[in-house]
N, C-alpha and C positions, 0 to 999 in steps of 0.2 A: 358637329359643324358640317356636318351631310349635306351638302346642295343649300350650303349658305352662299348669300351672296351681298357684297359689302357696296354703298355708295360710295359717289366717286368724291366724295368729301374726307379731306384729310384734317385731322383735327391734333392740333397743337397744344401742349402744355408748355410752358414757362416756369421755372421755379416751383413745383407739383401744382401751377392753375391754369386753366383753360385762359388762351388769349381771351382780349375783351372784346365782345361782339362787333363791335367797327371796326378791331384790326383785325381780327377770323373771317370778315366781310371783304377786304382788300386781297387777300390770296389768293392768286391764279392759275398759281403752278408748282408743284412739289414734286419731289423722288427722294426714295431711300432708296441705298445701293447696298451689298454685302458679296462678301467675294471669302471664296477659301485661304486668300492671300493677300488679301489688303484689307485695311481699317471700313468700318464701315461709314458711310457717307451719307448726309443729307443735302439736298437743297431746296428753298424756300422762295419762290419770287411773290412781292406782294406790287399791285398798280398802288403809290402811295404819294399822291400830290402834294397831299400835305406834309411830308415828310414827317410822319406822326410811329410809323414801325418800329421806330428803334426805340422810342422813349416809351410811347404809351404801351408797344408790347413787351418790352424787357429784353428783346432782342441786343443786348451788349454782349461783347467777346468773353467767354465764357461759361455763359447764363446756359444754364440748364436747360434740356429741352427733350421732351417726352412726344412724338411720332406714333398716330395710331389711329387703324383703320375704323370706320365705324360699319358694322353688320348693318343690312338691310332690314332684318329680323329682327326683333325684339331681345335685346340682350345687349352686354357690354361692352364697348370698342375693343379691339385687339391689338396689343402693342405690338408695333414694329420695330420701333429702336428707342433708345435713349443715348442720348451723347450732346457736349456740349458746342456753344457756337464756338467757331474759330474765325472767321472772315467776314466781310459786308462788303457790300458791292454797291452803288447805285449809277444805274443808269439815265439820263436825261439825254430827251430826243424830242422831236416834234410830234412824236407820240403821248410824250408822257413821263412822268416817271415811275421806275424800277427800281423798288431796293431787294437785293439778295441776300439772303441771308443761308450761310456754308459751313458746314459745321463735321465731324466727326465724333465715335465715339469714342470711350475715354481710355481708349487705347494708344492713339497721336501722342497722349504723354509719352511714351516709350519708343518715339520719332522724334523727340527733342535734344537733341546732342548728340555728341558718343562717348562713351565709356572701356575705358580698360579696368578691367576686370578678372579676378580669378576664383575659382568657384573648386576649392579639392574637396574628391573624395564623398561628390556630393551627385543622386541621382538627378534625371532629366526632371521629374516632378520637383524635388528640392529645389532643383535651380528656378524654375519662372518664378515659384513660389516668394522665391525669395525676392527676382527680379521685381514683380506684381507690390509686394509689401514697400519697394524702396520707389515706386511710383505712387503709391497711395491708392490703391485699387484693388475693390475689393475679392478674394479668390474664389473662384466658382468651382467647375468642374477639373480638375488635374486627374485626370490620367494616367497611373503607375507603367510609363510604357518601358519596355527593356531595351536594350542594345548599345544604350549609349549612357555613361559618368558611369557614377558606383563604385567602382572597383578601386580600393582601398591602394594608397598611394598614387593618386592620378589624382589630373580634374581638369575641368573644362576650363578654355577661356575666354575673353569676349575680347578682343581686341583693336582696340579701339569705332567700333562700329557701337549703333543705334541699338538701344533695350530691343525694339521692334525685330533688327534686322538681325540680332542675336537672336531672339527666339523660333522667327522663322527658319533660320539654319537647322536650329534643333529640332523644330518640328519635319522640317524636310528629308532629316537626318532617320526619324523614326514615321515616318509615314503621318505624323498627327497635324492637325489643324488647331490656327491657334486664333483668338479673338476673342469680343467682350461681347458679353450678351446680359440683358440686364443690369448694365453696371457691372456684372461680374467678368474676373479676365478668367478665359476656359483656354484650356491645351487637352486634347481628347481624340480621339480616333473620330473620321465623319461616319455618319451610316451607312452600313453596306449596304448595297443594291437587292442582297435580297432580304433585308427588311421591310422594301418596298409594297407598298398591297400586291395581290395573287392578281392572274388573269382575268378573273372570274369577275372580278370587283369594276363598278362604271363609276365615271366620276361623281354622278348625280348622288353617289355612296358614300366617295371616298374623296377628301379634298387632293389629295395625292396624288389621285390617276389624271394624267394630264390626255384627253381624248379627242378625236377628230372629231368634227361636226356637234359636240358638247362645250366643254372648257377652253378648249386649242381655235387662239385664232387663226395665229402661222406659225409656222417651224420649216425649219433649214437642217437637215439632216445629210450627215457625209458618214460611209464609211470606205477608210482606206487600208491598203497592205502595208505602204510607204512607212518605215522603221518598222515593222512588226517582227517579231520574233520570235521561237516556239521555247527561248528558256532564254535564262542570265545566269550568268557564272560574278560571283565575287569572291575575289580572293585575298587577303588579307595576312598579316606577319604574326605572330606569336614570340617574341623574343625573348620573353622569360623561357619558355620552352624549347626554342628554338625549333618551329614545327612552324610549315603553314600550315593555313584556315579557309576552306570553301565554306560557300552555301550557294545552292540555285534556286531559284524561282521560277516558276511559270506566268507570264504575262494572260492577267485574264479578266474579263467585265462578268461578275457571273449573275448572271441570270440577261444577259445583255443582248440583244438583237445579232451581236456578231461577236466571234471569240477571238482575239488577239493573237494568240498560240496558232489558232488555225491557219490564221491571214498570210503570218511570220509561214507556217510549209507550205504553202499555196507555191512562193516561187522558191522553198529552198534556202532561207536566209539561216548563217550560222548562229551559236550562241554568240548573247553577247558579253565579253568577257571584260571584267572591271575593276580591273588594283584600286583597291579602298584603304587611302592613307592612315595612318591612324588608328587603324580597328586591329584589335589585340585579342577580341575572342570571338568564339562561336557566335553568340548571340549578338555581336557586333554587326559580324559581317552576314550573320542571316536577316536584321533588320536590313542592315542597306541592301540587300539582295530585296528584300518583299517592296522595299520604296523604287530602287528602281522598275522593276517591275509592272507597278504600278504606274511609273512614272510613262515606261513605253505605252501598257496594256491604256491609258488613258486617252490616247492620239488616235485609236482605231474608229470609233466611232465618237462624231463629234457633232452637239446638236445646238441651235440657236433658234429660241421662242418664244411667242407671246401668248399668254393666256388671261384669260378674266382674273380680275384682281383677286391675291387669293394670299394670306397673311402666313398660311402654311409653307408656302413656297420659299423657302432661305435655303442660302448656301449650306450645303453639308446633311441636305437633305435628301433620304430616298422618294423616289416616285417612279410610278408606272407609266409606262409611254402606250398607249394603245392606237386601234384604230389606224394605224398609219401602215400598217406591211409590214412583213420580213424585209431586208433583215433589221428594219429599225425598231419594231415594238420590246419591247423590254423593258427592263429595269434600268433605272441610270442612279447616279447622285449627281448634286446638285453641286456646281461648280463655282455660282454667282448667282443671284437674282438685281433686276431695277421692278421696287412697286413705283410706278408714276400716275401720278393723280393729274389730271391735263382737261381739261374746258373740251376738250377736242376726243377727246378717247373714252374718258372716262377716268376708271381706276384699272389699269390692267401690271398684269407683273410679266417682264418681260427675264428668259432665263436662261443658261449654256450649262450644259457640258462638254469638259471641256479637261478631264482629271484632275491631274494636280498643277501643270501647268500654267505660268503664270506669262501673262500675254499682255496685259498693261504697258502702257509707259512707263511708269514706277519703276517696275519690274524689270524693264530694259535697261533704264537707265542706274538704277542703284544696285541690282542685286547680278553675284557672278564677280565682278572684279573683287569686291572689297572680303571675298570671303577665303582669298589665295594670298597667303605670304609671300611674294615674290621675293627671288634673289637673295642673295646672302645679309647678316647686318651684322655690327659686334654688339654685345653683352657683357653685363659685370656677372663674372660667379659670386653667387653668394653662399652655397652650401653645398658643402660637400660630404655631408652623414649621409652617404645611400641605405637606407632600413633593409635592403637587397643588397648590400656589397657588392654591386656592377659595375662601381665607378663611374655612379653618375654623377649629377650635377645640379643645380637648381641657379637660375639665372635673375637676372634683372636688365630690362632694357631702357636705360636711362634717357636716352631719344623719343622712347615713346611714354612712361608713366615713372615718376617720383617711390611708386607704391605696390605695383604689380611685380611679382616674383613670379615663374614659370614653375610648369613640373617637372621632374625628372627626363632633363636630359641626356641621352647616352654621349660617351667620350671616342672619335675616333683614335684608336690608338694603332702604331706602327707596328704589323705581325701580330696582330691579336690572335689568341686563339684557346684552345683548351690547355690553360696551365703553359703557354709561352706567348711572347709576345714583350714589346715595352709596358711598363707602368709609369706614364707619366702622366699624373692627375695634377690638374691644375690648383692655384689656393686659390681661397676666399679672397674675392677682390681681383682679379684676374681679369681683363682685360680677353674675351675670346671672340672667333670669329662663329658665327651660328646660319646654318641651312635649316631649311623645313622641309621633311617627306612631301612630296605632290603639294608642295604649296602647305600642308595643315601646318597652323600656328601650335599646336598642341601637340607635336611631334616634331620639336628641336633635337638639331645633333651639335653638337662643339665640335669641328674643322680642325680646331689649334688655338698657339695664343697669338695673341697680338703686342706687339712694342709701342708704347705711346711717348708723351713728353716727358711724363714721370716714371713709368716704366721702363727702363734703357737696358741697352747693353750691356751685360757683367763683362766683368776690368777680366783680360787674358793676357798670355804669357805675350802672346804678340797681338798687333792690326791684325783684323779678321782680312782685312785686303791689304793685298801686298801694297805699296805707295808704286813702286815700279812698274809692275808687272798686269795690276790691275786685275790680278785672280784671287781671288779665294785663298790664304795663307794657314785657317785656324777655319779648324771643324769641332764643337766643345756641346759636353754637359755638364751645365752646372747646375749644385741643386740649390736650395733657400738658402742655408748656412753656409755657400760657398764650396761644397766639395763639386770636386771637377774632374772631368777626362775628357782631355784634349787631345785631338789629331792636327799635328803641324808642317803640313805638305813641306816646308824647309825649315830644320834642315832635316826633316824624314823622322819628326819623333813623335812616338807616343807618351802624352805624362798622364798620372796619376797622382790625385791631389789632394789633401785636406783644406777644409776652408780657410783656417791658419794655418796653411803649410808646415805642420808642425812633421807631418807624414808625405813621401813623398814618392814614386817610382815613374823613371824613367826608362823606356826603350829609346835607345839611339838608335835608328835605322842606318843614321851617315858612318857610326863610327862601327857598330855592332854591339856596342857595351847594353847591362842593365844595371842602372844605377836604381838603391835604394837607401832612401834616408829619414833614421827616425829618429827624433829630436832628442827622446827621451831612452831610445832602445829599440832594437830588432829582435825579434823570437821568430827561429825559423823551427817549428813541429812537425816530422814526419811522424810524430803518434806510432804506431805500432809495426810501423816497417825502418825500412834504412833508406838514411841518405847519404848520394854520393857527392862529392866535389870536386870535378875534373879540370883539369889548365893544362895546354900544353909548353904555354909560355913563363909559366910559375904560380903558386899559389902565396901571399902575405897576409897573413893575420896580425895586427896592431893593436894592441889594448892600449897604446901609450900610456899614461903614468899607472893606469889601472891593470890588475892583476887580468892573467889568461892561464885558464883551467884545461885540460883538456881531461876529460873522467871516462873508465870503460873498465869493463871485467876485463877485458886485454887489451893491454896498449903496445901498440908496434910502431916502429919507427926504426926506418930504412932509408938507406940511400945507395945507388949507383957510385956514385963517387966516395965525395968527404960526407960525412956526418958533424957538424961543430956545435956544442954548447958552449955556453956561454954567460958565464954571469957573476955578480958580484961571492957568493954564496952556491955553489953546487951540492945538493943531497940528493943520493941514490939510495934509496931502501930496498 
C-alpha cells in the first residue's frame, strides 16, 4: 500500500450491493468518523430531487451499510466502516433537495437504554464478552487485560448506565480502547507509538508516516507543561489484609517529539497522588496508576491534521510525524480520524492526537456524572453467609432494579477491632442505610439499620420518650427473639432480659438492690473457688413449701446473740 493513493469517490454498499448507478450518481458528500471514545459515524448527503434515496437505494433505518475507499491503483476498495443507518434527514430549499443519511456502527446498540447489572467473580474480558453476546454482536479482538474483576468473591457492576457507557468505564479503568470494527466489538490495548515506522521510513514508503511537503496538508501542533508531571502515586486499601497498596507511574509519549515527565521538572510540579476507590490489589492500583498516567502524559503534546486520504489512518493507530521539527516529529497514536470525501477537497482524512481524552459533546454531557454514586440510599440485605467471616452483607436496591444484588458489603460496626468490638450484623430482609467509597458503586458499606412502616419499634419496659420531660427515658438492645438489655435513665435501672421474660436481672440504681428471677430456677457456680454472701442488714433464705439443704464437709453455725431452731421434727446426728 506504498504511495497508494485512493480517489475522491466513496462507494457504498447496502445490504452486501453496491447502490444502483443513479443513486451512487446523486452523492455529493460523505464522512466516516472514528474516535478512541465514541461510536463510529457515517454521513451521507445525496442532491435528490426525486426523492428516489431512500427507496431505490435501500437507505431505511437500519439497513446495512458497507463504506470504502476505492484505490487509484489497480486493486480492491478498502473498507472503512460497516455500521447500520440510524437517521435521515431531508433538506428542501431553493436550492434543491438534500437527503442525509446518518448512521453508526453497530456499536449504538449498546447506547440504547440502561441496565442494572451484576457481573461476579467475572474478568474485564468476561465481562464485554458477555455484555457484546446480549446485544447481538459479533466478538472480535478482547483483550486479557488485568487489574480490574476476577478476584473470586467480588464483581463488577453496571448500574443503571448504557452497555456503551459501562464498557467505556472499564476500558478507562484499564487503559483499553473499546469499539467495533468489522462488525466485530474489540476491547484491546491501542498501538504504542513505538510500533510506529522508524525515522528512516518517508511516506512515499510507508502509509503511516504522515510528512511535510509529502502526505501532510496541515497540522496544528501544541506542546505544553500545563498538568504535566514527572510521576503519579495511586494508592489504594487492601482490607482483607489490612495493608495499603501503592503503585507509580511515570507519564510518558515514548518515542514522542516531547516527554511529559520532563515537561512535569521543567517548573518543579509534585507527584501526583490519587486515592483509587475500590482497588483491593496490587494489580488494581498499578493499572490505574499506568491509565492515569497516560491520561496526564497524553495532554503534552497535542496534534490536529489533514492529510491525503489515506484508509490506514484510524483511531488507535501508530504513525510517524516527520518533517515538521523538534520537538514535534515523533511517534504518536491516533486519537480519532474524519475520511471526508467532498466535490471540494477531494478524499482527505483529517486526524488528532489528543491521548485518551475525550473532548466531544457526548463526552461532556454524559460521561463523569453518571459513573459517581452520590450520597447515601437504603438497601434490603439479602445475604448474610460471608465465605470470609467479616460480616459482610450482600444487598438489593429496590429503588433501583427488582433483580440486581451487590457484592460483599462491609458492616460498620461500633468499636470494631481485633477480637472486640459490637457484633451486630443485621438479618436477611433488613432494611439498611448504604454509603459508597469516593462515590464507587462497587464498594458499599452498611451505615446501620433503618425503622420503616413494617419494621417498628420493639415493645420496652417504658416510652423511649419520656411524655413529660421530652428526653430520652429507655436506651435498649434487643435481639430477633426478644432478649433485651435496657438502660432506663428513671428510675436509674439496668434490666436484663429474656424474650419471654422467663429470666430476668435487675440493677436498681434508685434503690441499690439486684434483683434476679428465674422462672424455672437460679444456679449461682463459683466452680472451683468459694463464695461469699455478705448483708449487714440480714441475710433470708425461703424455700417456702419446698425443702432447703445446706451440704459441706463442715457446717458451722453461729451466732452473737440467740441461735433458734425450729420445727415441726428436730434431728441432730
Amino acid at each position: 500500500m506504498a504511495g497508494e493513493t485512493f480517489s475522491s469517490a466513496l462507494l457504498v454498499e447496502v445490504g452486501g450491493a453496491e447502490l444502483p448507478p443513479e443513486i451512487a450518481a446523486l452523492l455529493v458528500h460523505g464522512y466516516v468518523e472514528d474516535s478512541r471514545n465514541l461510536l463510529d459515524t457515517f454521513l451521507l448527503r445525496f442532491r435528490d430531487p426525486g426523492h428516489l434515496v431512500v427507496d431505490k437505494g435501500g437507505l431505511t433505518v437500519g439497513a446495512k451499510v458497507t463504506l470504502k475507499a476505492q484505490t487509484s491503483d489497480p486493486g480492491p476498495p478498502v473498507t472503512l466502516m460497516t455500521g447500520e443507518v440510524a437517521g435521515l434527514t431531508l433538506d428542501l430549499d431553493a436550492a434543491g433537495t438534500i437527503t442525509e443519511v446518518r448512521g453508526f456502527d453497530e456499536a449504538h446498540r449498546l447506547m440504547r437504554g440502561r441496565r442494572v447489572a451484576a457481573y461476579p467473580n467475572m474478568t474485564v474480558s468476561d465481562v464485554v464478552r458477555q455484555v457484546a453476546r446480549r446485544a447481538n454482536i459479533p466478538v472480535g479482538q478482547i483483550d486479557p487485560l488485568p487489574g480490574v474483576g476476577g478476584r473470586l468473591h467480588t464483581q463488577l457492576s453496571q448500574d443503571n448506565v448504557s452497555d456503551w457507557t459501562f464498557l467505556t468505564r472499564l476500558a478507562d479503568r484499564v487503559g483499553a480502547q473499546v469499539g467495533v470494527s468489522g462488525g466485530r466489538l474489540f476491547f484491546r490495548l491501542p498501538a504504542p507509538p513505538s510500533d510506529a515506522p522508524g525515522p528512516t521510513e518517508k511516506a512515499e514508503q510507508n502509509p503511516l508516516v504522515l510528512e511535510a511537503d509529502a502526505n501532510l496538508i496541515s497540522l496544528r501542533a501544541s506542546v505544553t507543561a500545563a498538568s504535566q508531571t514527572a510521576e503519579v502515586e495511586v494508592r489504594g486499601w487492601d482490607y482483607e489484609h489490612k495493608q495499603e497498596i501503592t503503585a507509580t507511574a511515570t507519564p510518558a509519549l515514548k518515542e514522542a517529539g516531547a516527554d511529559p515527565a520532563e515537561l512535569g521538572r521543567t517548573f518543579g510540579a509534585p507527584t501526583v497522588l490519587a486515592g483509587v476507590s475500590g482497588h483491593r490489589t496490587q494489580a488494581e492500583v498499578k493499572a490505574a496508576a499506568d491509565a492515569l498516567a497516560a491520561d496526564l502524559g497524553g495532554t503534552a503534546v497535542e496534534l490536529d491534521g489533514v492529510a491525503k486520504g489515506n484508509p490506514r489512518l484510524r483511531a488507535g493507530a501508530a504513525v510517524s510525524l516527520a518533517g515538521v521539527g523538534a520537538p514535534f516529529a515523533g511517534k504518536y497514536t491516533l486519537s480519532g480520524t474524519r475520511h471526508l470525501f467532498s466535490p471540494e477537497t477531494g478524499y482527505t482524512t483529517a486526524f488528532s492526537v489528543s491521548g485518551r481524552q475525550d473532548r466531544s459533546l457526548y463526552g461532556l454531557a454524559s460521561r463523569g456524572a453518571s459513573a459517581v454514586a452520590h450520597g447515601l440510599v437504603p438497601a434490603i440485605v439479602s445475604n448474610i453467609k460471608d465465605p470470609l467471616t467479616m460480616g459482610r452483607v450482600c444487598l438489593t436496591f429496590p429503588w433501583l432494579s427488582g433483580e440486581f444484588t451487590s457484592g460483599w458489603a462491609r458492616v460498620a460496626q461500633p468499636g470494631a477491632g481485633k477480637d472486640r468490638g459490637l457484633e451486630l450484623l443485621p438479618e436477611v430482609g433488613d432494611e439498611v442505610l448504604v454509603g459508597f467509597e469516593n462515590g464507587d458503586f462497587d464498594s458499599p458499606y452498611v451505615l446501620g439499620g433503618l425503622r420503616n412502616g413494617t419494621d417498628t419499634a420493639p415493645s420496652l419496659s417504658a416510652p423511649v420518650v419520656d411524655g413529660t420531660s421530652g428526653q430520652v427515658a429507655v436506651r435498649a438492645l434487643v435481639s430477633r427473639v426478644g432478649h433485651r438489655l435496657e438502660f432506663l435513665e428513671e428510675p436509674g435501672a439496668v434490666r436484663l432480659s429474656t424474650g419471654d421474660e422467663q429470666v430476668t436481672l435487675t440493677l436498681d440504681g434508685k434503690s441499690g438492690a439486684v434483683v434476679i428471677k428465674g422462672a424455672k430456677g437460679v444456679t449461682v457456680d463459683a466452680g472451683t473457688g468459694a463464695m461469699e454472701v455478705t448483708a449487714t442488714s440480714g441475710i433470708t433464705l425461703d424455700a417456702g413449701t419446698g425443702p432447703l439443704e445446706l451440704k459441706g464437709s463442715r457446717v458451722t453455725v453461729s451466732g452473737q446473740a440467740d441461735v433458734t431452731v425450729t420445727g415441726a421434727i428436730i434431728k441432730l446426728n
